[in-house]
N, C-alpha and C positions, 0 to 999 in steps of 0.2 A: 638222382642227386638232389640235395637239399639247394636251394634259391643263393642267390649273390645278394651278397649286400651292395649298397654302395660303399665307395670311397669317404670315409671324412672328411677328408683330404682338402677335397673340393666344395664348393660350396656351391647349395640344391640345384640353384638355377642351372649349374652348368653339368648339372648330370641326367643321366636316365635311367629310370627305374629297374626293380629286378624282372629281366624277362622271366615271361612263365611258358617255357616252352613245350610244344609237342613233338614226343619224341615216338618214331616206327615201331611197333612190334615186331623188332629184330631177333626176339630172346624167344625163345618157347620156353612156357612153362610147364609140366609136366606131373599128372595126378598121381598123388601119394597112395599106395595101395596100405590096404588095411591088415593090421598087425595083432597078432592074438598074445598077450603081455597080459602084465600082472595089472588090475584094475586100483586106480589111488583113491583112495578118500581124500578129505580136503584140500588145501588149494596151497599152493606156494606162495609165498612173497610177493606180496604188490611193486615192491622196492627195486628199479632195476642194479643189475651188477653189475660193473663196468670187472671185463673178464680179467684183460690183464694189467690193472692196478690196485686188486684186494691186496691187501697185506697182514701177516696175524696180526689177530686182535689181541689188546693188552688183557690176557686171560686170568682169572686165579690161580693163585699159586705162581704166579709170574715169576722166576728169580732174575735180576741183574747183575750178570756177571761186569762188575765194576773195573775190575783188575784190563777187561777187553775192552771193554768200553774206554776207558780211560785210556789203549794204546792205540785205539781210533782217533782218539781227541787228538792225541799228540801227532801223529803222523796228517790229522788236517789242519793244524797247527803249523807245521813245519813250510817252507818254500819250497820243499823240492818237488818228487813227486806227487800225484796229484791220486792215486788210485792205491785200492788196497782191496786183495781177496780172502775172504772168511772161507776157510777149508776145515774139511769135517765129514766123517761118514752122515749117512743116513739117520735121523734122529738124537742127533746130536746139539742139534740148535739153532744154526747157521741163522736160516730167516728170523728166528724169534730175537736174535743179537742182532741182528741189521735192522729189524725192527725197528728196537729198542734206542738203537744210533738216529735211525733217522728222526721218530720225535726228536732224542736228547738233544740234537747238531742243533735245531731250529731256536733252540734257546741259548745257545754262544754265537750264532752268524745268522744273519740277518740273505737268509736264500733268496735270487731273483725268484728260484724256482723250483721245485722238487718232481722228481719222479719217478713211482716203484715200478719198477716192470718185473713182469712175471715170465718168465722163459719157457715155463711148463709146455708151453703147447710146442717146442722148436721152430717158433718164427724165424723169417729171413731177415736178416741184421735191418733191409732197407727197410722193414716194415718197422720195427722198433727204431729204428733213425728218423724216421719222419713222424712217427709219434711223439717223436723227443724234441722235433725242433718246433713243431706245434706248439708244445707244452711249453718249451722255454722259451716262445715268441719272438723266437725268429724265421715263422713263416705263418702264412695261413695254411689249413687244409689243400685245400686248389695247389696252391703254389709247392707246398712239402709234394705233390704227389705227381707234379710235371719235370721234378727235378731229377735228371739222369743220377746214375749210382756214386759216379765220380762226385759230381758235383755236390748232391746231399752229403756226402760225407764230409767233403769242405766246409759247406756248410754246419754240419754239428762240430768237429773242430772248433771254428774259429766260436762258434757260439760258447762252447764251453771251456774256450783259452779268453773268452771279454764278460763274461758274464760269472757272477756267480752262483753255480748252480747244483744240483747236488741232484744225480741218478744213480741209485743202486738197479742191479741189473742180476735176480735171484734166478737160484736154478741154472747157473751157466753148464751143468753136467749133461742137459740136455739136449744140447746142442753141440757138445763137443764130438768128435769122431778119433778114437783111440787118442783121447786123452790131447788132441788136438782143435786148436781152431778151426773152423772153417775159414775157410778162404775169403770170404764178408768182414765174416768178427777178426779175423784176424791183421787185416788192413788196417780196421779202427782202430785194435789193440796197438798194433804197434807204432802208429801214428802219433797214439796220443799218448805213450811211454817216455816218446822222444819230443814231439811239441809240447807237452801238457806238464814239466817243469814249471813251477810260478806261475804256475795258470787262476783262473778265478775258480773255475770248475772242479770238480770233487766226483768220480766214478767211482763205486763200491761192489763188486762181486762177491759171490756167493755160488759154492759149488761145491758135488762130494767130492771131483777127482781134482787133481790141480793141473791145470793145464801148461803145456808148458811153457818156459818165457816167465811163469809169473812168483817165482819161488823169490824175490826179493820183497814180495809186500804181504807176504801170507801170514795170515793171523790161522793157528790151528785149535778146532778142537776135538783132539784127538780123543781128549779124559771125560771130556762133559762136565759136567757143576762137579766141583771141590767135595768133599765130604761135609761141612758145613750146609752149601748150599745145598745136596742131594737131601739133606735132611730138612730141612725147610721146605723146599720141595713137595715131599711124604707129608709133612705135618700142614701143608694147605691146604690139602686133600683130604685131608681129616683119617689121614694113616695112623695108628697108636704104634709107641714106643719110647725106651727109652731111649733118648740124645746118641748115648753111643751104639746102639743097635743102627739105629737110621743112618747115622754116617759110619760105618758099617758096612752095611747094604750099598750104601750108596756106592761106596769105593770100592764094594763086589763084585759092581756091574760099571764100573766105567763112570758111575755118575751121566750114564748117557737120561736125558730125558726122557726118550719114548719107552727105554725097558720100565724104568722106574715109572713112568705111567702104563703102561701095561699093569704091570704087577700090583700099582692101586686099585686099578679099575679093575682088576680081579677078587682082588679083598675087597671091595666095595659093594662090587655084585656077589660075595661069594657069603660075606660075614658082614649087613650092612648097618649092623645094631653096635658091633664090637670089632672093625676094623682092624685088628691087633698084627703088625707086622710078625710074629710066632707064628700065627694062623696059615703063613703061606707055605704052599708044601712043601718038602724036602727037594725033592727033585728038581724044582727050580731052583736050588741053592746051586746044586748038580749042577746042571747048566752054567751056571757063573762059576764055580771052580774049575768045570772040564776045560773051559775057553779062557781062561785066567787071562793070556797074554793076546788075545784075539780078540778085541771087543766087536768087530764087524761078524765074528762068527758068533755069540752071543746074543747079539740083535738077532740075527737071523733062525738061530734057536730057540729066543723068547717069544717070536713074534707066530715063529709052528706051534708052542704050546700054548701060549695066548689062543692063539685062531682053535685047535685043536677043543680046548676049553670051553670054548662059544656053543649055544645052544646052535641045532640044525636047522632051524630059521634064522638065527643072525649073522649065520655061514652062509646060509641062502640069501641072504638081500646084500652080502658083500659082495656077492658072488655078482649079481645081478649092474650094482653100482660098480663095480670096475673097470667101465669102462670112461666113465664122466670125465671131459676133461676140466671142466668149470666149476665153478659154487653152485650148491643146491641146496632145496628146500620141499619139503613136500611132509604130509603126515599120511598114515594107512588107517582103515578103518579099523585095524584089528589092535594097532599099536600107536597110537599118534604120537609116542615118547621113541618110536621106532631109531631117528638117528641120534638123537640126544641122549640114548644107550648107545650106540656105537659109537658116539665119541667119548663119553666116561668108560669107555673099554678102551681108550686110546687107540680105534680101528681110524676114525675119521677126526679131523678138526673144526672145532666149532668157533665161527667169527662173529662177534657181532658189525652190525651193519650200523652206520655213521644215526645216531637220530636227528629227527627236524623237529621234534619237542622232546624236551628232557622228560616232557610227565606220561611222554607215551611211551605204551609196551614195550621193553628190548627186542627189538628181530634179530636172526641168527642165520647163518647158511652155513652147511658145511662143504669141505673139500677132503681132497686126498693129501696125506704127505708122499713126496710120490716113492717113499722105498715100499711104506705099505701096500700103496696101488700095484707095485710093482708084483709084489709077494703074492698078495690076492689073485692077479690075476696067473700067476705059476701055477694055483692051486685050481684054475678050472680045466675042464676040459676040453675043449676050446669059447669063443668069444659070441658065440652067435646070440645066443639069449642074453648075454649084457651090451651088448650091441642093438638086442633089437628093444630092450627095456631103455636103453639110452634113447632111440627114436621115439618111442611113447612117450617120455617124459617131455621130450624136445615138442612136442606135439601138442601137449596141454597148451603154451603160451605161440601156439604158431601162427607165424602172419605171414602169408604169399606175400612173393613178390609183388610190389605195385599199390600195396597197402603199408606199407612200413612208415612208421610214427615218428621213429625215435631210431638211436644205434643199438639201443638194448635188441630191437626185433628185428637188426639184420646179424646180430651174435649168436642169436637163437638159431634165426634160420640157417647159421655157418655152422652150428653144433649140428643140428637136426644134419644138415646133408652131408655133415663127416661121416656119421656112424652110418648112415645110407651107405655113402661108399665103401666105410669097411668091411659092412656086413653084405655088398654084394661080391667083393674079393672073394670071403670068406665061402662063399656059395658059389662061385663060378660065373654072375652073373654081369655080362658084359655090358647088358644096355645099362642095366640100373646102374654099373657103375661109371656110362657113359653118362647117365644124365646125370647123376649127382656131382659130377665134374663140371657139369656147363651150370649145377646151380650153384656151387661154390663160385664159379667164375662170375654169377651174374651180382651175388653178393658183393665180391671185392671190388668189381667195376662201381657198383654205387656205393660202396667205402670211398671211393676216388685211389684203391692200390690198382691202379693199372696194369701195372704190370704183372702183377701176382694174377691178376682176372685173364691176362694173356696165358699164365703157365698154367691156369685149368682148363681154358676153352684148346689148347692145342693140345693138352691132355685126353680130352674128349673127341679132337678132331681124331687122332690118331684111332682109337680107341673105335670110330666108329669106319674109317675107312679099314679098317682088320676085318670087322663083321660085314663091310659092305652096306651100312643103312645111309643111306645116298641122303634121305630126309636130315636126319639129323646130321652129318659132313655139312650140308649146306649150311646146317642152324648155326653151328659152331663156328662156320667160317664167316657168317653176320655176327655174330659175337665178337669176332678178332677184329671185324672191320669198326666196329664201334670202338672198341679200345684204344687200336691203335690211332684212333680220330680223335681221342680223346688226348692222346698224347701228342698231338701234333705230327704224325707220321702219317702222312695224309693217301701217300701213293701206295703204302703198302694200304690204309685204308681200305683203297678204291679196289686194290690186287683182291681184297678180301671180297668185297663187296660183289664184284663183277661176277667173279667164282663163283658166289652164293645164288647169285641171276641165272649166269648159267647151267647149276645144277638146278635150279628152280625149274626153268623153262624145260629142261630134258624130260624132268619126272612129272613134268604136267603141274606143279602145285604154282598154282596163282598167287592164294596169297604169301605163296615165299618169294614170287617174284616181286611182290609188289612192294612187300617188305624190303627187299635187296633195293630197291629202285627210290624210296623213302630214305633210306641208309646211306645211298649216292649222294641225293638232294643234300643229304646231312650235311657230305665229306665238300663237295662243291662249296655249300655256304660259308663253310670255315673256311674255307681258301679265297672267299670273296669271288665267287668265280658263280654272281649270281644267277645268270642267262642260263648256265647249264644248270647249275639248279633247281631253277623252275622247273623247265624239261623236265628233270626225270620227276618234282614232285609232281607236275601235271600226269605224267604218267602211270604215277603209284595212284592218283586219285582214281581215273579212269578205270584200271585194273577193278579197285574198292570197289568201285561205283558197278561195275559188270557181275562182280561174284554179290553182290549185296551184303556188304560188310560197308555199312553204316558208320560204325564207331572211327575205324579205320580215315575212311572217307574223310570223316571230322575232322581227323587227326591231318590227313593231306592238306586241306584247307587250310587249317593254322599253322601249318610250318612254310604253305605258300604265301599267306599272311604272315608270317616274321620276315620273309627272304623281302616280301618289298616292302615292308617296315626296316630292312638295311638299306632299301635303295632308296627312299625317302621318299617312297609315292605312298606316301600316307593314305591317303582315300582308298586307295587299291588294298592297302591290308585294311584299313577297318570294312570294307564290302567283305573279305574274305570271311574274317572274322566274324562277322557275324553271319553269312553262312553257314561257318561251323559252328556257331552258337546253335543256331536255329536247329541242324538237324541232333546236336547233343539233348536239345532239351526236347527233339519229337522222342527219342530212345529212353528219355529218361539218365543220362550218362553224367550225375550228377557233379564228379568230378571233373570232369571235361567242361562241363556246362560254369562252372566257377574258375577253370584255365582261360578259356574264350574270354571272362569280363572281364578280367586280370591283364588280358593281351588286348581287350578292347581300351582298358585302362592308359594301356601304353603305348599305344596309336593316339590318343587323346591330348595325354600328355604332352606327346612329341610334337604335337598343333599348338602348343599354350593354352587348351580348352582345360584349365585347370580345374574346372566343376564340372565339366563333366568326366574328368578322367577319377575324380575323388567319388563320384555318382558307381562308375562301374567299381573302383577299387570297394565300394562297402554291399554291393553284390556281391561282388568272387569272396570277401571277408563272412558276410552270414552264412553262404553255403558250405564255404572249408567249415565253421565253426560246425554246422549242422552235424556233418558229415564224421567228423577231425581230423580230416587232412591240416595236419599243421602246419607240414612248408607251406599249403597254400598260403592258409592262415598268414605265417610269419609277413611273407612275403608280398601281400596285401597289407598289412599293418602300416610296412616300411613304405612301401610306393603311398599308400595314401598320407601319412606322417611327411613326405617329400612334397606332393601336394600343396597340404595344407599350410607348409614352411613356405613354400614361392607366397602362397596367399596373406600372409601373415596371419596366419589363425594357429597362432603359437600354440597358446595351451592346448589345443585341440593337437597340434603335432608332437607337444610336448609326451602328451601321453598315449601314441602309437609308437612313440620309438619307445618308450619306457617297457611297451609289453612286447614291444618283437624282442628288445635284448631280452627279457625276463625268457620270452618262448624261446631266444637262440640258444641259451644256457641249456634251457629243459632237452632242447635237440641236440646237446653238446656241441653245437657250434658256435665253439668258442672265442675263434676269431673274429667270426660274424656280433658276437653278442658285444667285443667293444667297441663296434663298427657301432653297432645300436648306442651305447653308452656313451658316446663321442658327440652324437648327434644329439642325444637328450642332453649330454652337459650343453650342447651349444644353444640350443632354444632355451632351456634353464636359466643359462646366463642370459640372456636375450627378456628371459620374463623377467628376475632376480628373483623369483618364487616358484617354490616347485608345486602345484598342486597333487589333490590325491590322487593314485593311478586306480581306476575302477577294475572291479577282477568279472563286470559279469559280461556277457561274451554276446553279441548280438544275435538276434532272431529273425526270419522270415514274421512277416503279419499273420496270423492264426486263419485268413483266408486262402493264402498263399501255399500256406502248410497243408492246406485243408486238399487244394486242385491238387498240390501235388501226389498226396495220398490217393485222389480218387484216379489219377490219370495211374499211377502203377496197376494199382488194382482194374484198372479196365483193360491193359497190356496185358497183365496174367490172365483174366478172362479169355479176351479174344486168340492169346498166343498156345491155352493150353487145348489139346489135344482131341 
């Protein structure tokens, strides 16, 4: 989990800094086996994606349907209801019209907030609920993810009955089940059908099928672009014809977009000198007359002869790509134009990515529209090798658990262990699809979705008491016990934890009992119930200490070092503390070794020793930098910026909150970052001048740097074989 800020709220003197805590290796992680896939040339996108809030990008050839757009205006215009859903087959337009609404809205109403969500992957409502109240700021992170189902829903209500706010919510077909709501969404729907009269807030849908209940706000597009527009269209494309050929065609095919892209991007590829809409074969005319009054069977006919038409490598990499559920980017040795043809063949869509300078190169990523991915993957024979080419890609940008930067590299690692799991379905294979259950689990537990992290670890528990692997049940039932710790459900916590001890101790594994016993300590200390949890951390040290598991060991020490840093025998946690310093930095346990000054920081603090807790805070700050652990980073910045506020050494604090907000933003934590920005206004005002904020990042002394170098290399010496 990324650091706490503090409160604003209050002011430095009466707060304490972000603890930097050590947490048990409750989770097992589990070795990726190596995968025989198509080898990439060059490199993807530096840029990360945030999965589900891309949106198309304003493309060429763009048409605005005016006539739609303008019965959005008016119905957000109006007092009454407050929601409206854009219906429409496959390729027809939906997201590129709600698009086009959501810029347009931002220039008649002044939004508290906006937010696109993307549905493609069939989230559960409370995941995108507390996305949504995040966003429209009325909660933090922490707090959106401790909030029962009831309750968040209250919450986004009342949020978007006082605020004005404005969420479209695309792809609602993916989530429906025979054309109905789920039981989640459909709570919300009807809630806000009936509260959401005169409301501030603005809900927008997007779906092929129409669900039911919603046939009072539907905007249809059943026809696609006007004749008019279908030929505008062609002609942005750089399709030849005359005016009334092109609207024509257009009104051939429905005017739907995707056929009519299709069938440029067949002339483009096919005749790229002389584009001439005559040039396209007969047959596809066939197809638009034989389906005349069926434009869903049309799509579905263009879309066989489009593919059909495709060279046997561009059939082969679709093939491959059908299973992505994300935006991608990548080039091949043999092809580096590889998807930028498949999107001028209208297979894929291509976005550009927001720039941070106008005068730098456009980036792009492409995605699926999903009736195509749909189609594609009908034409394989089954999923295994676009499942296992989805793990390879996922694997280029992959960070294990334990090293995660950013949200970008726990979305990856959520990609990478879906297609793990489905391609061990697809194969029979139980464990693999046990563990990639408890890795998804272990990603959404450090999302802060708890409960979601609950519904893979009993996924996996189940999953592994079938097989009988006694190891992994334990693992799994340490994973529950964290969760639900995490959620304040303490007893069932401990139910977990105990369990995990008890299979520990059966099957002879030590450090899973010791783990389980660290996990206790945990559950104890959130309930303030610190006596017992010493115990068991003295217990989980001991265990360490006996199997020689060092890191471990460390790890005992500083979490017995916070429990009497709660009880306020301060001297008692900085001894601890810096035991576990000392044996972090005999192993070399670099990131540990910068958690210990961090936590010696805040023992110091909690004495008034406010130079020397600012002494340790720019310890634990060079080594996260060395390193790039950036919550450390963040999280140093702030406690020393609180520091050097008690001291009055303004400007100096002025510009540690100014980079922790700059770093919370980078880490998308958002809440956190105007926790930061709160505090820089307040010294700001306090200066009445804001100095520069420096961007270069501190260093060890080139001595420092030097022992450290030789002490690994004398570790690898004396350790290797």
């Amino acid at each position: 989990m990324y650091p706490k800020a503090r409160d604003a709220a209050n002011v430095a003197k009466n707060q304490s800094p972000m603890t930097q805590s050590n947490y048990g290796s409750g989770n097992n992680n589990y070795q990726i086996g190596s995968i025989e896939t198509a080898i990439f040339g060059g490199s993807p996108t530096g840029q990360p994606i945030e999965l589900s809030d891309l949106r198309p990008w304003r493309s060429r050839g763009e048409i605005e349907r005016t006539a739609e757009l303008a019965q959005l205006d008016r119905w957000r215009q109006e007092s009454g209801d407050r929601w409206a859903v854009i219906v429409g087959p496959g390729g027809a337009g939906k997201s590129t019209l709600a698009s086009q609404w959501f810029d347009r809205s931002q220039k008649s109403q002044a939004w508290a907030g906006q937010l696109w969500t993307d549905l493609g992957r069939g989230p559960s409502f409370a995941e995108v609920a507390r996305r949504a109240i995040v966003q429209f700021g009325a909660a933090s992170q922490e707090q959106a993810e401790r909030l029962e189902e009831s309750e968040l829903l209250r919450r986004l209500l009342v949020t978007l009955q006082q605020r004005p706010c404005l969420w479209v919510l695309d792809n609602l077909e993916t989530v429906l089940e025979a054309r109905e709501l789920p039981a989640d969404y459909q709570d919300f729907w009807r809630q806000w059908r009936s509260l959401g009269r005169g409301a501030a807030g603005w809900v927008l849908f997007t779906s092929r099928d129409l669900p039911t209940e919603m046939a009072a706000r539907r905007l249809d597009l059943t026809e696609g672009f006007d004749p008019v527009q279908g030929a505008r269209f062609l002609e942005a494309r750089g399709i030849r014809g005359a005016e009334a050929e092109l609207q024509a065609f257009s009104k051939r095919v429905h005017g739907y977009p995707l056929v009519l892209g299709l069938a440029a991007g067949f002339l483009l590829a096919q005749f790229g000198d002389d584009p001439h809409l005559s040039k396209l074969p007969a047959d596809f005319f066939a197809i638009a007359d034989q389906h005349r009054d069926d434009p869903q069977a049309t799509l579905e006919t263009v879309l066989r002869w489009s593919f059909e038409r495709l060279s046997p490598e561009l059939r082969d990499w679709l093939g491959r790509l059908c299973t992505l559920r994300v935006a991608f980017a990548f080039e091949t040795e043999d092809d580096p134009q590889l998807l930028q043809t498949l999107a001028g063949r209208s297979f894929l869509i291509q976005d550009g990515l927001p720039l941070a300078d106008r005068d730098a190169p456009r980036q792009f990523v492409y995605r699926w529209q999903p009736i195509v991915q749909q189609f594609v993957q009908r034409q394989q024979p089954d999923l295994i090798e676009a499942h296992r080419f989805a793990i390879a890609y996922h694997d280029r940008q992959y960070v294990d658990y334990g090293k995660w930067q950013t949200k970008a590299d726990i979305d990856n690692y959520i990609e990478k262990w879906h297609h793990e799991g489905e391609l061990a379905k697809l194969t029979g294979d139980r464990q693999r699809e046990a563990s990639s259950l408890t890795s998804l689990g272990i990603a959404y537990y450090c999302l802060g979705q708890f409960q979601r992290a609950i519904d893979f670890h009993e996924q996996s528990l189940a999953i592994s008491r079938e097989i009988s692997d006694r190891k992994r049940e334990a693992n799994s039932l340490g994973s529950l016990g964290n969760a639900y710790n995490s959620l304040g459900q303490f007893q069932r916590a401990i139910d977990c934890h105990e369990q995990h001890r008890m299979i520990a101790y059966e099957i002879g594994d030590k450090q899973g009992e010791a783990n389980a016993l660290g996990n206790l300590g945990s559950v104890y200390r959130s309930l303030e119930k610190f006596q017992q949890a010493i115990i068991f951390h003295e217990q989980c040290r001991e265990i360490n200490r006996e199997v020689g598991n060092q890191r471990e060991e460390a790890i005992a020490l500083g979490n017995l070092g916070n429990v009497y840093h709660c009880l306020e025998q301060f001297q008692q946690a900085i001894n601890l503390h810096e035991q576990s310093l000392l044996i972090k930095r005999e192993i070399g346990d670099l990131q540990g070794e910068a958690a210990s000054l961090g936590n010696l920081g805040n023992a110091y603090f909690s004495v008034n020793q406010f130079q020397r807790a600012i002494d340790f805070y720019k310890q634990s700050l060079v080594i996260a930098c060395e390193i790039g652990d950036q919550a450390r980073e963040v999280s140093s910045l702030n406690n020393r910026g609180m520091a050097l506020e008690i001291l009055d050494r303004l400007a100096e604090a002025q510009t540690d909150f100014a980079m922790a907000r700059d770093l919370f933003r980078q880490l998308g934590q958002h809440h956190y970052a105007e926790i930061a920005e709160q505090n820089y206004q307040r010294v700001t005002q306090a200066l009445q001048t804001p100095p520069p904020i420096p961007t270069e990042k501190p260093r060890s002394p080139w001595w420092v740097r030097l022992w450290r170098a030789l002490r690994r290399w004398l570790r690898r010496l004396f350790d290797s074989p």
